[in-house]
C-alpha positions in Angstrom: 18.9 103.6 -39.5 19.0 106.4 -41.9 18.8 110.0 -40.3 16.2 112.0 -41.7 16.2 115.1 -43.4 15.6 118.0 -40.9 14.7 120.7 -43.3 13.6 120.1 -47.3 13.8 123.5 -49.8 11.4 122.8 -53.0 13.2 125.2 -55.6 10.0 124.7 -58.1 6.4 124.6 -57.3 4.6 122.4 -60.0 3.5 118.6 -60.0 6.4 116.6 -58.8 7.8 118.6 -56.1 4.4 119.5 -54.7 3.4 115.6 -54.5 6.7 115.3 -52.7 5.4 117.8 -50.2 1.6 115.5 -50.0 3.9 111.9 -49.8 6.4 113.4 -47.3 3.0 114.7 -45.1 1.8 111.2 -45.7 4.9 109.3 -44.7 4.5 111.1 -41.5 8.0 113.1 -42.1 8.6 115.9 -39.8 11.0 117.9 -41.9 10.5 121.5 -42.2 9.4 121.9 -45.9 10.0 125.4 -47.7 9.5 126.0 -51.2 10.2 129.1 -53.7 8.8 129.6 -57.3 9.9 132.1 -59.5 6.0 133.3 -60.1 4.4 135.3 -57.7 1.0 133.9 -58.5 2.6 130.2 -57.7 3.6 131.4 -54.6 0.1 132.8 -53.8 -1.4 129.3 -54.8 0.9 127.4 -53.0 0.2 129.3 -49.9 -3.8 129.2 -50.3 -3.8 125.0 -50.3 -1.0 124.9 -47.5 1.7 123.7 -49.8 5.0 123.8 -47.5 5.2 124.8 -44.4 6.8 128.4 -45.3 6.9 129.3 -48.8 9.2 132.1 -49.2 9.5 134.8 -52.2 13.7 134.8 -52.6 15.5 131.2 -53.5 18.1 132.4 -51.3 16.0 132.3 -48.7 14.1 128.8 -49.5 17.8 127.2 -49.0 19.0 129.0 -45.7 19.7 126.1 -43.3 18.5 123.2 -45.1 19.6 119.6 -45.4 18.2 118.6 -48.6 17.5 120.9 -51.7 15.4 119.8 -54.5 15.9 121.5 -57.7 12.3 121.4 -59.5 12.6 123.4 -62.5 13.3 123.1 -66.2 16.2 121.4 -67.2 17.1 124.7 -68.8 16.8 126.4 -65.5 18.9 124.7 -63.3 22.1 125.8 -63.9 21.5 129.1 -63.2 19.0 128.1 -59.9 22.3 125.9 -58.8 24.7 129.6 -59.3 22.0 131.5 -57.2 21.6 129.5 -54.5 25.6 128.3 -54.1 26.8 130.5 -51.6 23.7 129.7 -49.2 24.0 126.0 -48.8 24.8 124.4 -45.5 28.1 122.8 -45.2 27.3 119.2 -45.9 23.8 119.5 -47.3 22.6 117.6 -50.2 21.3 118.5 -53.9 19.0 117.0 -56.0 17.8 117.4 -59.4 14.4 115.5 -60.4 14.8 116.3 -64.1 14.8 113.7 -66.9 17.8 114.8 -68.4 21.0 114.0 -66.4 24.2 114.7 -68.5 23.4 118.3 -69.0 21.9 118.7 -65.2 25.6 117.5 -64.2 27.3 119.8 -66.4 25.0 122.6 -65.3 24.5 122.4 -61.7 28.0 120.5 -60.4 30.3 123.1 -61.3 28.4 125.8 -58.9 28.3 123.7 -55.8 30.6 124.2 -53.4 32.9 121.5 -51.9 31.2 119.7 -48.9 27.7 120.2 -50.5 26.7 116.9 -51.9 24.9 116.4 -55.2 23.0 113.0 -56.1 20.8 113.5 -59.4 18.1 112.2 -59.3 14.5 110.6 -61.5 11.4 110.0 -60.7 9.2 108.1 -63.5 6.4 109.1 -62.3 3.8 112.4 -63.9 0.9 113.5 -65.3 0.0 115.6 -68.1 -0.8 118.0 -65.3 1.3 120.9 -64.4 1.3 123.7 -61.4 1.2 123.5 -57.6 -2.0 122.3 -57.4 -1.4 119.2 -59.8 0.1 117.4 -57.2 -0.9 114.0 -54.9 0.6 111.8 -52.3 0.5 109.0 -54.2 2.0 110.1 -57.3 5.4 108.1 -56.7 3.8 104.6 -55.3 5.4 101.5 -57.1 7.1 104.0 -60.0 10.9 103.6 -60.1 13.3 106.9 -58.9 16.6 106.4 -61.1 19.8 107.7 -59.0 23.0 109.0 -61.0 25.5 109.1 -57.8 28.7 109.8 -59.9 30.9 111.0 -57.1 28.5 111.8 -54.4 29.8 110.0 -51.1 27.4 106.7 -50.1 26.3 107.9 -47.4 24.5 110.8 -49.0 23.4 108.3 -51.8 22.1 106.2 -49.6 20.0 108.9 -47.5 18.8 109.9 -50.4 17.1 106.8 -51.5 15.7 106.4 -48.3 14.2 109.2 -48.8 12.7 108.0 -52.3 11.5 104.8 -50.7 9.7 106.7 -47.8 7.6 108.7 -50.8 6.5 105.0 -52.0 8.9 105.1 -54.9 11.7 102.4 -55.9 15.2 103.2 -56.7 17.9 101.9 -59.3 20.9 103.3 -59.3 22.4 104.3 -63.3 25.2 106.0 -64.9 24.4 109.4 -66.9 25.0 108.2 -70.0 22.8 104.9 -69.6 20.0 107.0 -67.6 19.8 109.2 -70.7 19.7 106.5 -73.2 17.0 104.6 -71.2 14.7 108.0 -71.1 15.0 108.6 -74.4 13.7 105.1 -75.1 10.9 104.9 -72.7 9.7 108.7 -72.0 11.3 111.3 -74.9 11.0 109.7 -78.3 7.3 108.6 -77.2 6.4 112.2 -76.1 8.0 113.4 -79.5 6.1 110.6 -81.4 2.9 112.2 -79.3 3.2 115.7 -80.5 3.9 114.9 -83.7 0.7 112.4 -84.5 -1.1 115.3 -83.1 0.3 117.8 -85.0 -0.2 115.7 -87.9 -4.1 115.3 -87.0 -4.1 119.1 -86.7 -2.5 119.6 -90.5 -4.8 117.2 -92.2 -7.5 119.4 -93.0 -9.6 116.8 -94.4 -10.5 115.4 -90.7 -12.4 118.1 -89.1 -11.3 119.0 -86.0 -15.2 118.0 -84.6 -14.6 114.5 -85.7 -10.9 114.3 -83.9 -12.6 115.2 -80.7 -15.8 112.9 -81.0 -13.7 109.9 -82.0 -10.4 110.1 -80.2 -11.5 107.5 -78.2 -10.1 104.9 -81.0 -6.4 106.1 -79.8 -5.6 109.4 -81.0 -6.9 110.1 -77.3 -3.9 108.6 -76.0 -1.4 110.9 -78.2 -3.2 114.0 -77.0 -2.7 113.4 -73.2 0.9 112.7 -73.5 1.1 116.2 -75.9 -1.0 118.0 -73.7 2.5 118.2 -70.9 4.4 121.0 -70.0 5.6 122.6 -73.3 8.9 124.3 -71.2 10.2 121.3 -69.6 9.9 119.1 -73.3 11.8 121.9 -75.1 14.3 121.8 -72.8 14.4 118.0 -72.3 14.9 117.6 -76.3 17.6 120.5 -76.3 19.6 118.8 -73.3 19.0 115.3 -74.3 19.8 115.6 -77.9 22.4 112.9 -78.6 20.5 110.1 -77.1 17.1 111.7 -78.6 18.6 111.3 -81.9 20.2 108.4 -81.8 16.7 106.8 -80.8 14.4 108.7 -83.2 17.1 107.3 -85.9 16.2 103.9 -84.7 12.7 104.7 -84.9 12.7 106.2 -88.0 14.5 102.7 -89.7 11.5 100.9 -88.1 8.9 103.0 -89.4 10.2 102.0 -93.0 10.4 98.4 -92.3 7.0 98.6 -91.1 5.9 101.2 -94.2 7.5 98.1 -96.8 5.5 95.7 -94.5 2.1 97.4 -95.2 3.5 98.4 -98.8 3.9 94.8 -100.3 1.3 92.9 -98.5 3.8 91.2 -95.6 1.1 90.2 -93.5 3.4 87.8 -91.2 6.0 90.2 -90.7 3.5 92.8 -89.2 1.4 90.1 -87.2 5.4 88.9 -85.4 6.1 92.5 -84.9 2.7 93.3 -83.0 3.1 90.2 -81.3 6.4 90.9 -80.0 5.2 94.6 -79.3 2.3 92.9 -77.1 4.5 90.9 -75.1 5.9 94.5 -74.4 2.6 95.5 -72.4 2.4 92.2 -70.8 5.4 93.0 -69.3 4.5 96.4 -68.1 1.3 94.9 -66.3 3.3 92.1 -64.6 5.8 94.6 -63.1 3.2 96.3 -61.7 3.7 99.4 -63.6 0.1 99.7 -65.4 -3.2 98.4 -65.1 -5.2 96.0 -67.5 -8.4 97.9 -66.2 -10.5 98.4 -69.3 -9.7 102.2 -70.6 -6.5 102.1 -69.2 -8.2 102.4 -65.5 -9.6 105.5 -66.3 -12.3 106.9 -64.1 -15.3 108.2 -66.3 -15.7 112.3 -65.5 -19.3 113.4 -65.9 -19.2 116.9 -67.4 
């Protein structure tokens, strides 16, 4: 059996380290959790809805003595968060990253560590458009996957780690940086970039008014504004640190775009019905993994204002 974790350190208060807090109080974990955010008015929230056990106002402090840090910030943050807190690890405890980027987390945050400190990158696909301490659930993680990059972290850390994942309700896959980035770019970046863009294109078009966005966004445009409406730090420094795969993707998807623009162009009515048929099978797919629901609206529970 896999020994727990004794004490946890939450380096970053927002959504997906403060649902670890809620699944790891769920799962009936009795680690010591502390966390540490940068803002003093985080740190005041997170104390007011009992978020961690101790939440403590230095990073250096947040790490002393713990077995498993989790490095919660902005891709752009981390490399300096991993230089701070360096000379206060335990010997033998493990890091982990829950960014979505992983080649420039590596080349950020492994160079700082010091020998006998483990570090075992990690995923989670799981969010909201929500962001902050209080943004965060217990269930946040159920059924979504947790990719693992263990490069050359020893098994045995890897392997603690994804128990760890598994006890928060998530499942793990184990990827290589280069693949993990590749994948994201595919199935979270280039969507989130498609996402701001539409609605920055709704927002130029003058001859919509911005009355008749909002009263029909229902019809889709809805769906683009959730996805914009995330954390505008941690997608400027996803696209900055992602950008080879990101472009390599959005290239891609540009060459699509014109198929489809000829398509609609010169009246190629079967090539656009086989491509949204194919595209369909897509969703189908999602649903039968389990990863969505075919509830009408997307499962969405109606909010009376």
């Amino acid at each position: 059996m896999t020994e727990p974790y004794k004490r946890v350190a939450l380096i970053g208060l927002g959504l997906i380290a403060s649902s670890m807090f809620w699944a790891m109080r769920r799962a009936g974990m009795a680690a010591e959790v502390t966390g540490y955010a940068r803002s003093a008015a985080t740190r005041d929230t997170a104390r007011r809805i009992g978020l961690c056990d101790r939440v403590c106002d230095s990073v250096e402090e947040a790490v002393q003595g713990a077995d498993l840090i989790v490095l919660a910030v902005p891709v752009g943050a981390m490399g300096a968060v991993a230089e701070a807190i360096a000379p206060h690890l335990a010997p033998g405890a493990t890091v982990i990253d829950v960014g979505s980027v992983k080649r420039a987390v590596v080349e950020a945050v492994g160079p700082h560590l010091p020998e006998g400190v483990h570090f075992v990158p990690c995923h989670p696909m799981a969010g909201t458009e929500h962001s902050g301490p209080e943004s965060g659930f217990a269930t946040l993680f159920d059924n979504r996957w947790c990719l693992i990059v263990p490069g050359d972290a020893a098994e045995g850390a890897v392997g603690r780690v994804e128990a760890y994942w598994r006890a928060l309700g998530a499942n793990c896959e184990r990827m290589d940086v280069e693949h993990h980035d590749l994948v994201c770019a595919v199935v979270s970046h280039i969507p989130h970039l498609i996402a701001y863009t539409m609605v920055g294109v709704a927002d130029d078009l003058r001859r919509v008014s911005d009355q008749e966005v909002i009263k029909f966004s229902a019809a889709g445009f809805r769906d683009f504004t959730r996805i914009a409406a995330s954390d505008p730090t941690m997608w400027r420094d996803v696209f900055l640190n992602n950008k080879d795969a990101t472009l390599e993707i959005l290239g891609r998807f540009t060459e699509e775009l014109f198929a489809l623009q000829r398509a609609i162009r010169t009246g190629d009515g079967e090539q656009l019905h086989a491509y949204f048929t194919r595209t369909r099978a897509i969703r189908r797919g999602i649903l039968e993994a389990g990863q969505d629901t075919d509830k009408p609206d997307f499962g969405r529970v109606k909010v009376d204002r």
